[in-house]
C-alpha positions in Angstrom: 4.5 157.5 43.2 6.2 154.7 41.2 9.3 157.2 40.8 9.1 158.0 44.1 9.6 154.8 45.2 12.5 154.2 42.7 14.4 156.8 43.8 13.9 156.1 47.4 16.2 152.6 47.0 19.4 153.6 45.9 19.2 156.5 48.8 18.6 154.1 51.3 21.5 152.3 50.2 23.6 155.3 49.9 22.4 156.2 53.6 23.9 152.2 54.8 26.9 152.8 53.2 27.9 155.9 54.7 26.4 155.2 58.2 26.8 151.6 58.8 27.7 152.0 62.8 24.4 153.8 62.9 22.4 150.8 61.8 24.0 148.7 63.8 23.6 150.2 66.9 19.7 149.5 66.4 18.0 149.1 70.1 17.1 146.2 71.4 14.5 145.2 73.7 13.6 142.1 75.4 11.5 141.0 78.5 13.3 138.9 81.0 10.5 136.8 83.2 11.8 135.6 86.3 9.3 132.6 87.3 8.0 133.5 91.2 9.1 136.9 90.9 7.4 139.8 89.4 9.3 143.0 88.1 8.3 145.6 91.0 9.9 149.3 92.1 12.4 150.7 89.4 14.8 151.8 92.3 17.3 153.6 89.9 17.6 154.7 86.3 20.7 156.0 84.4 20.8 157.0 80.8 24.3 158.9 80.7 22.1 162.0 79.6 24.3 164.4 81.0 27.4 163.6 83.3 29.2 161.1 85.3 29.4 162.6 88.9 27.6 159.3 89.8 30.2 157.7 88.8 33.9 156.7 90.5 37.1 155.3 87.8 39.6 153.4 88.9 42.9 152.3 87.0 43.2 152.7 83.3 40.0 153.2 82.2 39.1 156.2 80.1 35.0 157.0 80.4 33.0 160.0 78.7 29.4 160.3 77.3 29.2 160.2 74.0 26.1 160.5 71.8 24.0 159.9 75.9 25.6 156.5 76.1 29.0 155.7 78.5 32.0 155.4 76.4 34.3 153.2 78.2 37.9 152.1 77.2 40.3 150.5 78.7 43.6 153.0 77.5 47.3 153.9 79.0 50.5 155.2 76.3 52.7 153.4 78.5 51.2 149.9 79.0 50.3 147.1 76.7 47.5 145.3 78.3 45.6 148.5 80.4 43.0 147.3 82.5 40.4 149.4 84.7 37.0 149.8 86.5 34.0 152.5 87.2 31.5 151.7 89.7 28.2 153.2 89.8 27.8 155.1 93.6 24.8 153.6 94.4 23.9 150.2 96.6 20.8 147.3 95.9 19.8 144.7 98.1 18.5 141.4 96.7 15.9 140.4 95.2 16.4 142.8 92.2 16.8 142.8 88.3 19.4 145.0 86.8 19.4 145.5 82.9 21.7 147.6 80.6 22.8 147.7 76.5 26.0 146.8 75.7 28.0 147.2 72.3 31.7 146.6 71.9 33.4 148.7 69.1 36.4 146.1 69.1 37.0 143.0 68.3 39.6 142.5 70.8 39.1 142.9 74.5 37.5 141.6 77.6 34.2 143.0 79.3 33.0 142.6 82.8 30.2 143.3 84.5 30.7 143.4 89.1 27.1 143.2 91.3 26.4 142.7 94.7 30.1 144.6 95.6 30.8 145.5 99.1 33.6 145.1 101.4 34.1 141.9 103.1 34.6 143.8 106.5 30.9 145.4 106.1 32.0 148.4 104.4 30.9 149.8 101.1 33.3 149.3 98.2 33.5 153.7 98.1 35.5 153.4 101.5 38.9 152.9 100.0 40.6 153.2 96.9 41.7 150.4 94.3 44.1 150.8 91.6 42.6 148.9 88.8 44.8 145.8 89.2 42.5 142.4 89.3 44.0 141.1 92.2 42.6 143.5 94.0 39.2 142.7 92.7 39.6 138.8 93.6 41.9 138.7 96.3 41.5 141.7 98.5 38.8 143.3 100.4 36.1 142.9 98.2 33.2 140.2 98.0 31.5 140.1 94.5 29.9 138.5 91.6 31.6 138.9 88.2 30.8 138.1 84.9 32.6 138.5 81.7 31.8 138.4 78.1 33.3 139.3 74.7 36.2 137.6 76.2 38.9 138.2 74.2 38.2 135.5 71.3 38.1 132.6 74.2 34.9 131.4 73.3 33.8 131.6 77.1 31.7 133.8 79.5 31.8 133.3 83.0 30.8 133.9 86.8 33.6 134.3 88.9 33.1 134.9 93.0 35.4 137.2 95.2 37.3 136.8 97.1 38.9 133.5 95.4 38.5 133.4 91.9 35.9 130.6 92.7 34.5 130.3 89.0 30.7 129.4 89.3 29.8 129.0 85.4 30.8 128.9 82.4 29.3 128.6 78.4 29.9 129.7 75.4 30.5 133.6 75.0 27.1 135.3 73.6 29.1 137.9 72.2 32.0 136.9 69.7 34.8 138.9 69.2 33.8 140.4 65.9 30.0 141.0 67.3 29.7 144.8 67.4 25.4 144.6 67.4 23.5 146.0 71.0 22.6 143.7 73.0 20.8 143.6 76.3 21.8 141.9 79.2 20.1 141.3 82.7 21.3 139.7 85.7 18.6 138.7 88.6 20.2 138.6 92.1 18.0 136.4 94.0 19.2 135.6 97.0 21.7 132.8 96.5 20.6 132.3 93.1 21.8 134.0 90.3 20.6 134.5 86.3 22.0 135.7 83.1 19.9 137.2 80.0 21.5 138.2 76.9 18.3 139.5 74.8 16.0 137.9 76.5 17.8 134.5 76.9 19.0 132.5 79.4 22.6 132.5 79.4 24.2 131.5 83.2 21.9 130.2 86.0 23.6 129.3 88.9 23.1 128.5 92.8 25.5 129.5 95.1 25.2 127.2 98.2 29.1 128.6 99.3 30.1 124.7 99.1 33.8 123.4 99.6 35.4 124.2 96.4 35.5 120.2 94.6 38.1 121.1 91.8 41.8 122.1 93.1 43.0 124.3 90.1 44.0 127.4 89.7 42.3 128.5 86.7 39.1 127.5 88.6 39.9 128.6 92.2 42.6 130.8 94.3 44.7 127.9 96.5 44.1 126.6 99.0 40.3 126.4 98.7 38.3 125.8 101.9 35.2 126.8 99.9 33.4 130.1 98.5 32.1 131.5 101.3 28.5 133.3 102.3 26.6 134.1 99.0 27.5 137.9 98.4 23.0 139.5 98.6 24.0 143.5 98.1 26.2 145.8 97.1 27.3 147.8 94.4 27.3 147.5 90.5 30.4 148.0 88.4 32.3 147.6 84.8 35.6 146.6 84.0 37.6 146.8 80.7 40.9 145.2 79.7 43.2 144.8 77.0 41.9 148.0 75.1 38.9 147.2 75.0 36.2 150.0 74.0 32.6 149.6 74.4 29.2 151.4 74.6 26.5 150.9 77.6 23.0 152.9 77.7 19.8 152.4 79.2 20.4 151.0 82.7 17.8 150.0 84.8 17.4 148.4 88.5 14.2 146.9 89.5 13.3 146.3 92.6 11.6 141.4 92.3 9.2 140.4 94.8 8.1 137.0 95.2 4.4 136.4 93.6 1.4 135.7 96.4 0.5 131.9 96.2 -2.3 130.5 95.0 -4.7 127.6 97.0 -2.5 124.5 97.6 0.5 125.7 95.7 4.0 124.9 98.1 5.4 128.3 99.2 7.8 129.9 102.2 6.7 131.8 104.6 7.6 135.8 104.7 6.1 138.0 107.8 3.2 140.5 106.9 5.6 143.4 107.9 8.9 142.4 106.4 7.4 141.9 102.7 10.8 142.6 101.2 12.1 139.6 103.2 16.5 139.1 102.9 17.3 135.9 101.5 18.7 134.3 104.5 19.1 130.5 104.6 17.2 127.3 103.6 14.2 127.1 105.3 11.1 124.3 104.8 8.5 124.9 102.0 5.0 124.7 103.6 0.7 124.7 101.7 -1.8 127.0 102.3 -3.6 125.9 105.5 -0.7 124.6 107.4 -1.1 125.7 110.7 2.3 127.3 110.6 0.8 130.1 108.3 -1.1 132.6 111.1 -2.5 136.4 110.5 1.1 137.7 110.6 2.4 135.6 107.6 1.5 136.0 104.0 2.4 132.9 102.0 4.7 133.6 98.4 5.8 131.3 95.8 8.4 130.4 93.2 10.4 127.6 91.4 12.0 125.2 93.1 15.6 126.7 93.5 13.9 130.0 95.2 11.8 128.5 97.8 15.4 127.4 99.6 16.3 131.3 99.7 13.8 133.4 101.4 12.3 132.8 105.4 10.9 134.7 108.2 13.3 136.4 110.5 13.3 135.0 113.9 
């Protein structure tokens, strides 16, 4: 056993030093708790086990599976900063909880991350075509959340809103430049509120009450600024690459949040018995169990104090 076990260790090391990506690329799991909500139906699941039919490119973006994980890379021969999207064909509506693993394999580069895409006209983003260009991401058709991370050595991540380049957040980049471990990120759309995770911390919270836009700058907002507009609540989910960027994404999950029943004299909002999965619609007035305006129809939810302004009854 002792020479066993003496052998073993310079094996092991041999093993690191020939297959150092591999170890890197160790999962990661985390549990992201969003307080009011529990984690509910998992409405769709994709593990790039076979194909990408699901999937629709658009601009210079070069995508394959490799290994059961989407290889994506920004790459053209004839320009210098390429730059390009694929959007997953499929649609939530809020309140859900999308995860995914992300690795970049360079250190230069820029990541992003769309949710809640449709078409400012009421159509879905699949309805017309794109070229890639990020003006037509910001300025066009197209109401959105973005984020983006492993920002190019910036030193910043942050939530933009389309149209208008309206930027809603912004801290430190979770993922440096020369970071090339998986990590897992989540994102909970809850009505107009919106989260961040990176491994199970929070990264961006943020609530989007469309207010007129306080800073006139460019880098901040498109000009002229009236203000950002309705709070984007569905849509679709997509990724965007730049400036050769090359990176790895596995294990994506959506989940279907719903709000947690309230307990005896907690404050809650009222959501009708037969529209559990209530859209987040506007600010309404919290109310107690045992106000009179609960009746037989109602069922009473709860959740911190930024959620209770998002969900009502419908008239």
């Amino acid at each position: 056993m002792r020479g066993s076990r003496h052998l073993t260790t310079p094996i092991l090391l041999l093993w690191a030093g020939i297959f150092p990506v591999a170890m890197a690329a160790e999962i990661v799991s985390s549990t992201v708790t969003i307080p009011g909500y529990e984690r509910g139906q998992l409405l769709a699941t994709e593990d790039f086990s076979s194909d990408l039919k699901g999937w629709l490119r658009e601009g210079d973006i070069r995508a394959r599976i490799q290994e059961g994980k989407l290889l994506v890379e920004s790459f053209h021969p004839g320009k210098e900063n390429p730059k390009g999207n694929i959007w997953w064909r499929k649609e939530f509506r809020e309140p859900y909880l999308i995860e995914f693993d992300y690795r970049s394999l360079t250190d230069n580069g820029l990541t992003m991350v769309f949710w809640n895409a449709f078409g400012i006209d009421g159509g879905n983003i699949f309805s017309w075509q794109r070229s890639g260009r990020y003006t037509e991401y910001i300025s066009g058709n197209l109401s959105a959340y973005h984020l983006s991370f492993h920002r190019f050595g910036s030193g910043l991540s942050n939530i933009r809103k389309a149209p208008g380049f309206h930027l809603l957040s912004s801290v430190p980049d979770p993922v440096t430049p020369d970071d090339q471990q998986v990590h897992r990120i989540a994102i909970a759309a809850t009505g107009n509120r919106q989260r961040v995770f990176v491994d199970g911390e929070l990264i961006h919270d943020i609530s989007d009450d469309g207010k007129p836009c306080m800073n006139r700058n460019r880098w901040q907002h498109e000009l002229p600024c009236k203000g950002t507009g309705p709070a984007p609540m569905h849509g679709a989910f997509g990724i965007r690459v730049t400036q050769r960027q090359k990176a790895l994404f596995d294990r994506l999950r959506v989940y279907k949040l719903s709000l947690k029943p309230a307990k005896e004299n907690q404050t809650c909002v009222i959501a009708p018995r037969s529209r559990l999965e209530a859209i987040p619609i506007q600010y309404p007035p919290s109310v107690t169990i045992g106000d009179p305006s609960l009746d037989a129809n109602s069922l009473c939810f709860h959740g911190d104090a930024a959620d209770q302004t998002t969900f009502r009854s419908p008239n």
